[in-house]
GUZAGU-421411 format. One record per residue: chain; residue number from 1; x, y, z of N, C-alpha, C in turn; residue in three letters. Coordinates in steps of 0.02 Angstrom, whole numbers, plus 50000, padded with zeros to 5 digits. Last residue first. Layout:
BEGIN
   kette    nr    n.px    n.py    n.pz   ca.px   ca.py   ca.pz    c.px    c.py    c.pz   rest
       A   NUM       X       Y       Z       X       Y       Z       X       Y       Z    ALA
...
***
This chain:
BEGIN
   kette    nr    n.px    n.py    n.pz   ca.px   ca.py   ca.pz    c.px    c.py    c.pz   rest
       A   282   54308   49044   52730   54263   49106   52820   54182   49126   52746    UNK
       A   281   54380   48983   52700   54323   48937   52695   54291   49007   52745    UNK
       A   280   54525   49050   52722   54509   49031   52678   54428   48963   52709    UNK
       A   279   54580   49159   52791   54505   49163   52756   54496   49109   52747    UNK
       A   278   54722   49105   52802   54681   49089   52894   54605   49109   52854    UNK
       A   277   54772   49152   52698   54755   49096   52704   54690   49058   52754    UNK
       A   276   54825   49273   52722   54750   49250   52670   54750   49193   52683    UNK
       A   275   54899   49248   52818   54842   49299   52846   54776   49281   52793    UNK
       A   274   54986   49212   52755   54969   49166   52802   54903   49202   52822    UNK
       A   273   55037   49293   52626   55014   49239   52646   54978   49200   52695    UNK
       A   272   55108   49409   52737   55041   49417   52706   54999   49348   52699    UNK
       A   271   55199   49327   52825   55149   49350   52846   55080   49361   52797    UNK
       A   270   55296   49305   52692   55281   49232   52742   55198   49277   52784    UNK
       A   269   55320   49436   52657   55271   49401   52618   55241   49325   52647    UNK
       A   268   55321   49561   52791   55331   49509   52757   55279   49476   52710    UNK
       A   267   55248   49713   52721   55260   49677   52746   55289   49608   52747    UNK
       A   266   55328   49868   52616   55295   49800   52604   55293   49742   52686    UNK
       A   265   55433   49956   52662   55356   49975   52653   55314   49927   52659    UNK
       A   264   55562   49919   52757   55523   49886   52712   55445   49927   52710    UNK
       A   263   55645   49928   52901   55597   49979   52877   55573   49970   52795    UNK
       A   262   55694   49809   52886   55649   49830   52948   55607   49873   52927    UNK
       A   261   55806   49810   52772   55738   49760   52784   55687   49780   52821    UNK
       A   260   55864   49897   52865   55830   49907   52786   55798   49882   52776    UNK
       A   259   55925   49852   52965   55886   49906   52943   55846   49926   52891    UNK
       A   258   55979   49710   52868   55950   49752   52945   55930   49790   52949    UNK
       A   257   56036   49747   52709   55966   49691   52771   55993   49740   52795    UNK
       A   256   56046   49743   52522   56056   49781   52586   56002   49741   52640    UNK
       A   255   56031   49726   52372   56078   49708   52401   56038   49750   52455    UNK
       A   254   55877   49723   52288   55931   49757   52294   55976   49720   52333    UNK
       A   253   55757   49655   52279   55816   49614   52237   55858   49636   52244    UNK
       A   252   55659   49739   52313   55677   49685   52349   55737   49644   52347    UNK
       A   251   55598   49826   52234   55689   49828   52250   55695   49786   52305    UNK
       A   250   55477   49808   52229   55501   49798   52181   55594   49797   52182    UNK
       A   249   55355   49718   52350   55431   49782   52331   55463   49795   52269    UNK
       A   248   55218   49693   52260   55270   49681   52304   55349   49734   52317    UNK
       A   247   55120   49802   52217   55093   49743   52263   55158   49700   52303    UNK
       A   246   55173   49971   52232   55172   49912   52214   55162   49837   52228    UNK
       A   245   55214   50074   52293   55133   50076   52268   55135   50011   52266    UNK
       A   244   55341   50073   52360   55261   50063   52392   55235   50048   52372    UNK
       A   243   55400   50140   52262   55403   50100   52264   55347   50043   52306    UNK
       A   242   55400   50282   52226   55333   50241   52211   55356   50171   52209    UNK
       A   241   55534   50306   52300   55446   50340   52327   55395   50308   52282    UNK
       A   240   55645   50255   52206   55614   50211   52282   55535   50251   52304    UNK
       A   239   55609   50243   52021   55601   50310   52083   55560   50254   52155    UNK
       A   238   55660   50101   51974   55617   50142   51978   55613   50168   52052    UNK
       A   237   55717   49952   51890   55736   50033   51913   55678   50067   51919    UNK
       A   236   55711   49795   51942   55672   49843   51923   55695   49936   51953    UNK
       A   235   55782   49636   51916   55772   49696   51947   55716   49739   51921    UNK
       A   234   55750   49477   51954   55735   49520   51901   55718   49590   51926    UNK
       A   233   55749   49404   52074   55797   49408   52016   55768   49429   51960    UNK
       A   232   55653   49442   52193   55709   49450   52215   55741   49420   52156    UNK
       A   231   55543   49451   52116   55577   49512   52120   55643   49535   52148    UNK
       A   230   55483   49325   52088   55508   49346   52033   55548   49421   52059    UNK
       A   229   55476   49264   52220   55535   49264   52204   55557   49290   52152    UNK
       A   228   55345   49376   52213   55406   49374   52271   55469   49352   52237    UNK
       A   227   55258   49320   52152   55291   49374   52134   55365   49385   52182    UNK
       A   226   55256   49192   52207   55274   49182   52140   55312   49240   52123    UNK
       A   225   55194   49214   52307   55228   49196   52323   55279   49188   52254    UNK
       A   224   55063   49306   52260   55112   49337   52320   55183   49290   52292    UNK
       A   223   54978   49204   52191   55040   49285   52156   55074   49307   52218    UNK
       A   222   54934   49133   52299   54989   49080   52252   55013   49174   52197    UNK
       A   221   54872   49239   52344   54913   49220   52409   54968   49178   52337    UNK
       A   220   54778   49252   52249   54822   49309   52279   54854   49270   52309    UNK
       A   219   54675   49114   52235   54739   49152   52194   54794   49206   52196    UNK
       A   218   54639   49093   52357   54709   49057   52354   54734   49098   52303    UNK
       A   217   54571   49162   52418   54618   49186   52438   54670   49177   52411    UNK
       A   216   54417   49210   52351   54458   49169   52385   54502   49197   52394    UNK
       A   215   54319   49309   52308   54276   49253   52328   54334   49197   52368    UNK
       A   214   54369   49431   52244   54367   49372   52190   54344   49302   52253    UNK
       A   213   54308   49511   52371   54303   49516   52289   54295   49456   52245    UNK
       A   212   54396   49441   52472   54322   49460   52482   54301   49457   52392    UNK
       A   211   54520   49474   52416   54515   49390   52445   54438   49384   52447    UNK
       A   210   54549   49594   52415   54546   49563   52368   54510   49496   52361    UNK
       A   209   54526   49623   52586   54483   49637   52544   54468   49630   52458    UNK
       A   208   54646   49573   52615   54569   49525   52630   54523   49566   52585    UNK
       A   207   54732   49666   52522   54743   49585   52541   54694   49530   52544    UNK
       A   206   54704   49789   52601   54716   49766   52531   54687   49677   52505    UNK
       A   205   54746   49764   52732   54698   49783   52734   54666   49768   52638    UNK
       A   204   54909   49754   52691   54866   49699   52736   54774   49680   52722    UNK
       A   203   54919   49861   52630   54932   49786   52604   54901   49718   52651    UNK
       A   202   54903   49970   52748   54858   49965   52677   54872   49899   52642    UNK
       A   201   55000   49948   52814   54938   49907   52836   54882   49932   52781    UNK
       A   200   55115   49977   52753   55101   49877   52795   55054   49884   52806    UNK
       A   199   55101   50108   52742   55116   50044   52681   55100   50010   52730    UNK
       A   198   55114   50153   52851   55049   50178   52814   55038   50103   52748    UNK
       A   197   55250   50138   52901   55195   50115   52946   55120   50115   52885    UNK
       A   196   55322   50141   52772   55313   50089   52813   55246   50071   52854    UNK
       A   195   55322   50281   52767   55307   50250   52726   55286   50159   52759    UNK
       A   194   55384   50331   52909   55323   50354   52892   55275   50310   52817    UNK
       A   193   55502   50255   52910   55462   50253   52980   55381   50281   52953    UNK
       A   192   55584   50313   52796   55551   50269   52801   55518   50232   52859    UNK
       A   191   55558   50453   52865   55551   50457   52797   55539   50351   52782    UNK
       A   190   55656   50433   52974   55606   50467   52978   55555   50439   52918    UNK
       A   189   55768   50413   52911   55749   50359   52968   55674   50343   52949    UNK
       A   188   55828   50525   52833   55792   50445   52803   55764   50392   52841    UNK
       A   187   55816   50599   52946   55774   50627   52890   55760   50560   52871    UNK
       A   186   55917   50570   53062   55846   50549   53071   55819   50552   53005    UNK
       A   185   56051   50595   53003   56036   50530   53023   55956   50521   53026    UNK
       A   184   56051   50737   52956   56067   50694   52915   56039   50611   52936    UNK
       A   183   55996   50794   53079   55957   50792   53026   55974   50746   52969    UNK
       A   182   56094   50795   53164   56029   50772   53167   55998   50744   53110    UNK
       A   181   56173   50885   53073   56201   50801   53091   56154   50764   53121    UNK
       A   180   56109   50996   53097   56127   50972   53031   56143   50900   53039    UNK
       A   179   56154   51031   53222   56077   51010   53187   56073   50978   53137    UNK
       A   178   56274   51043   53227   56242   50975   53276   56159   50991   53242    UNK
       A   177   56366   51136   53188   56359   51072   53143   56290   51017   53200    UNK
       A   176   56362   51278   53212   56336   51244   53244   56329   51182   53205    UNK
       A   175   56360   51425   53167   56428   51368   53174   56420   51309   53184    UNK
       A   174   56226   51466   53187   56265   51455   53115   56325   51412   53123    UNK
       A   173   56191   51480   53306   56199   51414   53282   56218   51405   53215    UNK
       A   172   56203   51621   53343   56249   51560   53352   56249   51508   53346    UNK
       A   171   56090   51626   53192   56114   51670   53230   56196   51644   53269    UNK
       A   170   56039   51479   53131   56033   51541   53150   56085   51568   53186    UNK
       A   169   56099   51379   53017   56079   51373   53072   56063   51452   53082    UNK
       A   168   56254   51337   52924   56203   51345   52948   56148   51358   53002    UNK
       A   167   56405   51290   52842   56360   51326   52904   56301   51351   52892    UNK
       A   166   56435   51225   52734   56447   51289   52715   56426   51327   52795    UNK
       A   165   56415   51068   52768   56474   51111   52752   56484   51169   52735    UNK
       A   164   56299   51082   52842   56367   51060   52896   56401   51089   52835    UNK
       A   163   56213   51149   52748   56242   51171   52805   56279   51150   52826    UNK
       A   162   56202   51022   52665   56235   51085   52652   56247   51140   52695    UNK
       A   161   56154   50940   52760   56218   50910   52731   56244   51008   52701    UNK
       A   160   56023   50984   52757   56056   50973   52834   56163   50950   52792    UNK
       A   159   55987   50981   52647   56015   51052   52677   56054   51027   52717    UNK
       A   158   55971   50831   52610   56031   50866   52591   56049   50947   52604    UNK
       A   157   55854   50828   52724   55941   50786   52729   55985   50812   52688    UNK
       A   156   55786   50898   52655   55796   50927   52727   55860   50878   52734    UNK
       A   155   55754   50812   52567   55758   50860   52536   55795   50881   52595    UNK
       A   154   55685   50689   52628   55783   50665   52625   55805   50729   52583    UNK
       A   153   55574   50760   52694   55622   50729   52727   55683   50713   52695    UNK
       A   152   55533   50741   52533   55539   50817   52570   55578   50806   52646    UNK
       A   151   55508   50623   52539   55540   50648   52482   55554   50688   52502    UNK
       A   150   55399   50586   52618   55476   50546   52622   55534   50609   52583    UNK
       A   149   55307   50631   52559   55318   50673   52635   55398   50638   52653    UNK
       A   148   55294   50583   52456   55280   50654   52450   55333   50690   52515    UNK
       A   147   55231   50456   52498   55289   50453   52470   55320   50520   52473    UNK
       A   146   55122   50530   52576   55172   50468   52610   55252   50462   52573    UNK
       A   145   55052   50552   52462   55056   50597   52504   55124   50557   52540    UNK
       A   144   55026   50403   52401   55061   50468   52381   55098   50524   52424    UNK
       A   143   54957   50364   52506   55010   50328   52487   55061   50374   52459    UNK
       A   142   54841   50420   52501   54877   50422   52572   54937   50410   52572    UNK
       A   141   54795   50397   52368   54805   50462   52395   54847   50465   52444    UNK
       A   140   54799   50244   52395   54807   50273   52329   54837   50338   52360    UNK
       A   139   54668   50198   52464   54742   50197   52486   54809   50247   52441    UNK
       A   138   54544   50186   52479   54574   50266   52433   54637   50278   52465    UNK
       A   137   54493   50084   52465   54497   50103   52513   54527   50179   52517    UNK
       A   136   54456   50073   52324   54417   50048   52367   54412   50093   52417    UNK
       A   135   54594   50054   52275   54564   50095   52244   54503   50096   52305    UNK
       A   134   54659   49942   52337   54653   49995   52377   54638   50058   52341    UNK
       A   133   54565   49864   52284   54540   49879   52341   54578   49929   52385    UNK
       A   132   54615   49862   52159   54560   49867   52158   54520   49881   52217    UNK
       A   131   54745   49773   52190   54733   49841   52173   54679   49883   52182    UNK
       A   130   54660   49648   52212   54716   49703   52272   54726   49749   52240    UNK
       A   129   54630   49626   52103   54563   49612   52152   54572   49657   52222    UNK
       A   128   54741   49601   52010   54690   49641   52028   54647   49667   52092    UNK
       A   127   54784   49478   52084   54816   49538   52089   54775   49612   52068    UNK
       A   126   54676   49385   52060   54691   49407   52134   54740   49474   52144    UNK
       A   125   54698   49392   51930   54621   49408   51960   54618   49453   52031    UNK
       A   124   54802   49317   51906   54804   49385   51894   54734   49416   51902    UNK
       A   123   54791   49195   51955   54800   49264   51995   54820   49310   52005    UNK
       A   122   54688   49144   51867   54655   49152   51928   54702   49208   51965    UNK
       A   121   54782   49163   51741   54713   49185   51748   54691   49206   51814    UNK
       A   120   54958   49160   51797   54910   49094   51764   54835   49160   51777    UNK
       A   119   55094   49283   51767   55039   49227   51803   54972   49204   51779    UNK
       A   118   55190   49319   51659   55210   49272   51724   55157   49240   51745    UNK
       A   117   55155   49431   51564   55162   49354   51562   55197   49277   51603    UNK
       A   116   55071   49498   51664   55052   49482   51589   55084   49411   51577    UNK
       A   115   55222   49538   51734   55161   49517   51757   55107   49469   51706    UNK
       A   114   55300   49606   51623   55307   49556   51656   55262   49504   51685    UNK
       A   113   55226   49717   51616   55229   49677   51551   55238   49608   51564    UNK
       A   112   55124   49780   51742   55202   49777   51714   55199   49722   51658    UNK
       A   111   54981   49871   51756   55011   49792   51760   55071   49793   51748    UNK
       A   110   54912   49987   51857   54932   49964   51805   54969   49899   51822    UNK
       A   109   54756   50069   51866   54789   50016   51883   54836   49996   51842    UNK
       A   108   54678   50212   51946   54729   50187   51903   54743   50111   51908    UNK
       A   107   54525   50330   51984   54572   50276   51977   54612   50244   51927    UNK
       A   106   54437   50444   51993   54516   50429   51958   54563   50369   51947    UNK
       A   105   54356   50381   52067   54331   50395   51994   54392   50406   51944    UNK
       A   104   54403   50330   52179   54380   50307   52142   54364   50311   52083    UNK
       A   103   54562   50464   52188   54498   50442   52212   54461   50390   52164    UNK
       A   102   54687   50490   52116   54658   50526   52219   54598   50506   52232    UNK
       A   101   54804   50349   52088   54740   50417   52066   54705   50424   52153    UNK
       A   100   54855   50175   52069   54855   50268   52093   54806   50295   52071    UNK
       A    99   54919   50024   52078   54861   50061   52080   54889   50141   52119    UNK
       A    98   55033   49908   52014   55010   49943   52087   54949   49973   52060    UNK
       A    97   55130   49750   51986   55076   49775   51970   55057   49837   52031    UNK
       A    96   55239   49651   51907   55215   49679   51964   55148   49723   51950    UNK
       A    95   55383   49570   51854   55298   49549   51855   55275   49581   51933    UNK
       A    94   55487   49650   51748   55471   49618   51827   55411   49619   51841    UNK
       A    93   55516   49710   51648   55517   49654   51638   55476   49610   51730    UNK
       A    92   55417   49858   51613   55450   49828   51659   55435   49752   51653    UNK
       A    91   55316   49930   51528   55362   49907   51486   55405   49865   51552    UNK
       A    90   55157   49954   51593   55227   49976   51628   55257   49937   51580    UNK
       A    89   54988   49974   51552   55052   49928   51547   55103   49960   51555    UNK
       A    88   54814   50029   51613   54870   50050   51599   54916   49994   51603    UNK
       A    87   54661   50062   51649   54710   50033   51630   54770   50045   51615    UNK
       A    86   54549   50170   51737   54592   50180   51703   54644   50126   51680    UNK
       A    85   54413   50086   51812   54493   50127   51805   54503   50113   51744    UNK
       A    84   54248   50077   51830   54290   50044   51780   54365   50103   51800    UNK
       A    83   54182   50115   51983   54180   50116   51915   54255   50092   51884    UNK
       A    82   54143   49972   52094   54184   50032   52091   54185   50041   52007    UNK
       A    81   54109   49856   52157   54068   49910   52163   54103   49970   52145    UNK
       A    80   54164   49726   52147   54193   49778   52198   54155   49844   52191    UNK
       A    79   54123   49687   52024   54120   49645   52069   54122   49690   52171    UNK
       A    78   54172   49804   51949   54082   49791   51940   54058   49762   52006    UNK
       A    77   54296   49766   51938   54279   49822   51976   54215   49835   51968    UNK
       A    76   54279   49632   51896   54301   49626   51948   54284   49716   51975    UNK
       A    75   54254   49685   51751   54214   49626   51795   54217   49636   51864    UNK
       A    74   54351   49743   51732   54303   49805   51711   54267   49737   51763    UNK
       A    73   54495   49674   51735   54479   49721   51771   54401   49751   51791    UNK
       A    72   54436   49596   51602   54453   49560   51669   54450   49630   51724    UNK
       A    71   54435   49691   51489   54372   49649   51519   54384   49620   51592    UNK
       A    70   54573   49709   51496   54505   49764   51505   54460   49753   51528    UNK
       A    69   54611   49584   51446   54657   49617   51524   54594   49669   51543    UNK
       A    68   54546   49587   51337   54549   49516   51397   54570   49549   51443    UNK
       A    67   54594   49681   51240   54523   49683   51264   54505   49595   51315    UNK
       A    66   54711   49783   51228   54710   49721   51272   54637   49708   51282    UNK
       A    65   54673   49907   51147   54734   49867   51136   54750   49811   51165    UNK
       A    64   54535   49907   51140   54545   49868   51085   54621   49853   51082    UNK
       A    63   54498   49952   51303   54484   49890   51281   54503   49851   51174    UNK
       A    62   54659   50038   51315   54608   50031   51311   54572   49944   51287    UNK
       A    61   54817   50102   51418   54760   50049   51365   54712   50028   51356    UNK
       A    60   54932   50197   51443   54875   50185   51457   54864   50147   51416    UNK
       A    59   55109   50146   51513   55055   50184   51454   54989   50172   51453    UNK
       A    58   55217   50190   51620   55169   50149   51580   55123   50209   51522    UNK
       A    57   55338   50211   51684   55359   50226   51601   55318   50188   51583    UNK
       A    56   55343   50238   51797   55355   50157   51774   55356   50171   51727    UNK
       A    55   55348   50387   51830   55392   50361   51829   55407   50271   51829    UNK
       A    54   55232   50390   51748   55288   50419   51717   55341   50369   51763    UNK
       A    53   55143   50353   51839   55142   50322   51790   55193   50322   51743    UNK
       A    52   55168   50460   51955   55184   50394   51949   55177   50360   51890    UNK
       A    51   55119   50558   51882   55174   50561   51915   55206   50487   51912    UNK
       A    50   54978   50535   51858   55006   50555   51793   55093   50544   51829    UNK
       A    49   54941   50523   51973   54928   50459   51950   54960   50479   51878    UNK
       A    48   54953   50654   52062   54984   50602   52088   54993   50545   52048    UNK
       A    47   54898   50794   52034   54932   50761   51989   54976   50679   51995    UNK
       A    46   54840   50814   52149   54796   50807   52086   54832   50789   52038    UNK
       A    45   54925   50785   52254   54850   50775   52274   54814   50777   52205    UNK
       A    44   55047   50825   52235   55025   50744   52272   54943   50733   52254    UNK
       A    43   55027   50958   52201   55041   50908   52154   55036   50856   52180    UNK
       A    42   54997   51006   52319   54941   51014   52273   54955   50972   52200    UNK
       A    41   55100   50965   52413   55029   50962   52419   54996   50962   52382    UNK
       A    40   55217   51044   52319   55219   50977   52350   55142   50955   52348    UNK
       A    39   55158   51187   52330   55182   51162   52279   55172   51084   52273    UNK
       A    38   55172   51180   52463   55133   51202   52435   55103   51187   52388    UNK
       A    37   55334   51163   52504   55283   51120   52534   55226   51125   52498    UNK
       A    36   55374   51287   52426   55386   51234   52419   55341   51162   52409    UNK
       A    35   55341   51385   52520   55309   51363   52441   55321   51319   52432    UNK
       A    34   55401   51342   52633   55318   51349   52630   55298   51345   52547    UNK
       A    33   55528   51371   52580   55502   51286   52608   55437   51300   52613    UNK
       A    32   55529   51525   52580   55541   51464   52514   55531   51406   52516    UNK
       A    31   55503   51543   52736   55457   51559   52670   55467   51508   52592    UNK
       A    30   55629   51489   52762   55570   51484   52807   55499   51487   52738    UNK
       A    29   55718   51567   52712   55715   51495   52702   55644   51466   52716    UNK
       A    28   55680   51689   52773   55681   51669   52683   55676   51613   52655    UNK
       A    27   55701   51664   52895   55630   51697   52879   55648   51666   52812    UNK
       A    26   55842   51538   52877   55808   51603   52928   55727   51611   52888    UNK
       A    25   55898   51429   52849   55907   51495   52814   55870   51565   52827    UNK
       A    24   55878   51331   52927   55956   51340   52884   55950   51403   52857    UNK
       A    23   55781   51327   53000   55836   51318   53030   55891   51340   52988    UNK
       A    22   55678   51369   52893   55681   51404   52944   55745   51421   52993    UNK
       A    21   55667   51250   52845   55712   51307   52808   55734   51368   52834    UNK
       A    20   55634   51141   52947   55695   51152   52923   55722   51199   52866    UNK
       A    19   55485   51224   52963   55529   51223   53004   55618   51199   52984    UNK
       A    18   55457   51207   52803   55463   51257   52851   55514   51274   52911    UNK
       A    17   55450   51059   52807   55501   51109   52761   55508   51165   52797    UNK
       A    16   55361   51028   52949   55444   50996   52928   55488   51040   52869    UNK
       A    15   55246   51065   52888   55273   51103   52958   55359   51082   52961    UNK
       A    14   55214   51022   52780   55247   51086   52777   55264   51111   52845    UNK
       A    13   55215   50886   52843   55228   50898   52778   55274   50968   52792    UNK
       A    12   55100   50897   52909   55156   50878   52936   55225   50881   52890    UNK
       A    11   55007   50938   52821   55012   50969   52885   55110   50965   52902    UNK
       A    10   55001   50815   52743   55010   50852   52722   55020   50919   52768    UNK
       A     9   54959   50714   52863   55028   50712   52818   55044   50777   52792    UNK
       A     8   54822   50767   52865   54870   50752   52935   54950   50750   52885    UNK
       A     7   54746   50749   52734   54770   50810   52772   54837   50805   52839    UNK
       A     6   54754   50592   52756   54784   50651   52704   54813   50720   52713    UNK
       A     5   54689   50542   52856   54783   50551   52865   54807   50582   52810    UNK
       A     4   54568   50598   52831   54590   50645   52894   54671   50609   52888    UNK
       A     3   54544   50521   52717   54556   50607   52702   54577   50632   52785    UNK
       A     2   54527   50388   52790   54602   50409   52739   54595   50495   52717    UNK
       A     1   54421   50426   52866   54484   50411   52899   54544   50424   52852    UNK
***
């Protein structure tokens, strides 16, 4: 199921550059958004966990630079049937934590510095235990791709912007500002309509299946609520497309509601909670 929305994204992907290079710049455009897209695809897909890691500015670590954080992961992915990941620490003061790479054997997890020293043993188990599952579920890839496919949507928002001011479009629609003005409003709509839907239910799905692993609920559900308020006051800069990855939003702390809130990658945290909870004795 996650390699058929892989491919499906990635489809959808280059049918969107294409088709909007197509609109602004005829056959040439048309062709330069196919590489493009191309390009896009094959770096989502094998370079996705070197990408992201860059942009938290983590570093990998082995069992003699943290041999408790190593050991704790290496248990729990024994626990979950999955070979040992890759470790890794983000220098980020904000206690968070996500998971990348295109498949189990690639797998990534990293912690933020923050994290480390914000939560008590049991749930930094549970924050694992959610990474670890959507290593599991090979949320990881879909996620990427997802971010990938956002990115190339608000790419098509700034043609659509460089056409309204230089013209664009074909033939009599070169004059034609009304595609372009489409395009400016739907691209970021679009773009978080697609992250969103794929995000909320990999965190969901995430969630019980951490809760399965480490045997409960309570320690994930008591890091949900902890991480939460740690993110609405202690910011965190980092590229909004791997913002997803991350067990809680990490720009939660930004300024902006209504819309914005709505289209949130992350589900509520009052919801996640309550959902681990309703496990608890199953």
């Amino acid at each position: 199921m996650q390699t058929l929305k892989v491919f499906g994204l990635m489809t959808v992907l280059t049918l969107l550059l294409v088709g909007g290079g197509a609109y602004f710049g005829g056959s040439g455009g048309a062709v330069t958004m196919f590489v493009i897209a191309a390009v896009m695809n094959v770096g989502s897909f094998w370079f996705s966990d070197r990408v992201v890691l860059r942009m938290y500015r983590a570093q990998v670590v082995g069992p003699d630079d943290a041999p408790q954080l190593y050991a704790m992961v290496q248990r729990l992915a024994e626990r979950a049937g999955l070979p040992t990941p890759t470790v890794a620490v983000s220098p980020q003061d904000q206690p968070n934590a996500f998971a990348t790479g295109r498949s189990p054997e690639r797998g990534v997890v990293c912690f933020t510095r923050g994290i480390l020293q914000a939560l008590p043993m049991d749930e930094l188990e549970g924050v694992t235990a959610h990474e670890l599952a959507h290593i599991k579920h090979r949320h990881m890839l879909v996620g990427t791709v997802a971010a990938t496919m956002a990115g190339a949507l608000l790419m098509l928002q700034r043609l659509a912007v460089f056409g309204a001011l230089f013209g664009g479009g074909r033939g009599g629609d070169r004059n034609n500002p009304l595609g372009g003005l489409v395009m400016l409003v739907v691209a970021p709509l679009a773009a978080g309509l697609i992250q969103m839907a794929i995000s909320r239910q990999n965190e969901f799905q995430a969630d019980r299946t951490a809760a399965e692993i480490v045997g409960s609920p309570r320690g994930l559900a008591g890091a949900l609520q902890r991480l939460d308020g740690y993110a609405k006051r202690i910011p965190m800069n980092v590229n909004p497309a791997a913002a997803q990855l991350a067990i809680v939003n990490p720009l939660s702390g930004r300024r902006g509601g209504g819309l914005l809130s709505l289209l949130s990658t992350h589900p509520p945290m009052e919801e996640r909670i309550r959902r681990l909870m309703a496990l608890e004795g199953r």
